[in-house]
C-alpha positions as CSV (number, residue, x, y, z in Angstrom):
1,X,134.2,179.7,225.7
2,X,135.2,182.4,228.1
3,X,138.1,183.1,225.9
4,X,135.7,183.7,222.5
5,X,133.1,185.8,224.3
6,X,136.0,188.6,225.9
7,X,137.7,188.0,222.3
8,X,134.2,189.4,220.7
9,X,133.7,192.1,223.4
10,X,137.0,193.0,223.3
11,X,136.4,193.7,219.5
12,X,133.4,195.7,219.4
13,X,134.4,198.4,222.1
14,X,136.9,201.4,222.0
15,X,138.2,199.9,225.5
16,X,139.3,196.6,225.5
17,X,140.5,196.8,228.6
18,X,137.7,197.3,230.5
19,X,136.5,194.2,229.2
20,X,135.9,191.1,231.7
21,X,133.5,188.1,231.5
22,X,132.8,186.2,234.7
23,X,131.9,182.6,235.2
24,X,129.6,181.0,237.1
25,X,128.0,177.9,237.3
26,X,124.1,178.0,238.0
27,X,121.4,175.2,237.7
28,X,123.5,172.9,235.6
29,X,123.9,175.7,233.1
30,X,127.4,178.2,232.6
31,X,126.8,181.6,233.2
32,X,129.0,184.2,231.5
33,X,128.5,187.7,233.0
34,X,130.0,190.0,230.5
35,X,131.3,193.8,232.1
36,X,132.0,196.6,229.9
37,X,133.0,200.2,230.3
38,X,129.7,202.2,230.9
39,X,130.4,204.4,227.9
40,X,131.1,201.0,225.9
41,X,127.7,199.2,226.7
42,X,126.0,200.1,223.7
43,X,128.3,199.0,221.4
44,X,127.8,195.9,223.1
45,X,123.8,195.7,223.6
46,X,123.3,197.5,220.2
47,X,120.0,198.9,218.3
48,X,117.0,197.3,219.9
49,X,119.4,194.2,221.5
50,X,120.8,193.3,218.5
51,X,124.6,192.7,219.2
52,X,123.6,191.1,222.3
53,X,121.4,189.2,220.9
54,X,123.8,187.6,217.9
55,X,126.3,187.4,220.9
56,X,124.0,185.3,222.5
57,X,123.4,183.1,219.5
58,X,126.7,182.5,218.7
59,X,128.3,182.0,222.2
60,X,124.7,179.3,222.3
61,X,125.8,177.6,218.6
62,X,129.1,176.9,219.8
63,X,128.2,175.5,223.3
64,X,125.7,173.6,222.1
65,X,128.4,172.0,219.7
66,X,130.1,170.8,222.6
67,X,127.4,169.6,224.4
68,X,127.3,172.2,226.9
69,X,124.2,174.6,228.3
70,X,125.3,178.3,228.6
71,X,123.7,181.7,228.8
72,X,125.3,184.8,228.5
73,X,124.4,188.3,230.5
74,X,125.4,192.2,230.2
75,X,125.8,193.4,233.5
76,X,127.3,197.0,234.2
């Protein structure tokens, strides 16, 4: 999961490197806190929450197919 979120991240920005996702387990639930460069966030958030929002879907669809709870946030 960790994996396919930075993979997507790392896709959307012009600095893939600056890319990290963080982990953490809160209230029975996996957090993924998702770090771009400032100049990069964005591309990420999108018009009106957009991108973040399909991020969020997707990274959901696929935890939910394996049972899991997750929730994913743009920090910066």
């Amino acid at each position: 999961m960790k994996e396919l979120l930075q993979y997507i991240a790392q896709n959307l920005v012009d600095d893939p490197s600056a890319v990290s996702v963080t982990e953490i387990e809160r209230n029975g639930e996996t957090v993924y806190e998702l770090r771009v460069a400032p100049g990069d966030m964005g591309k990420v958030i999108g018009h009106q929450g957009k991108i973040a929002k399909d991020i969020r879907t997707l990274m959901r669809s696929v935890a939910q197919k394996q049972g899991k709870r997750i929730s994913v946030d743009i920090v910066d």
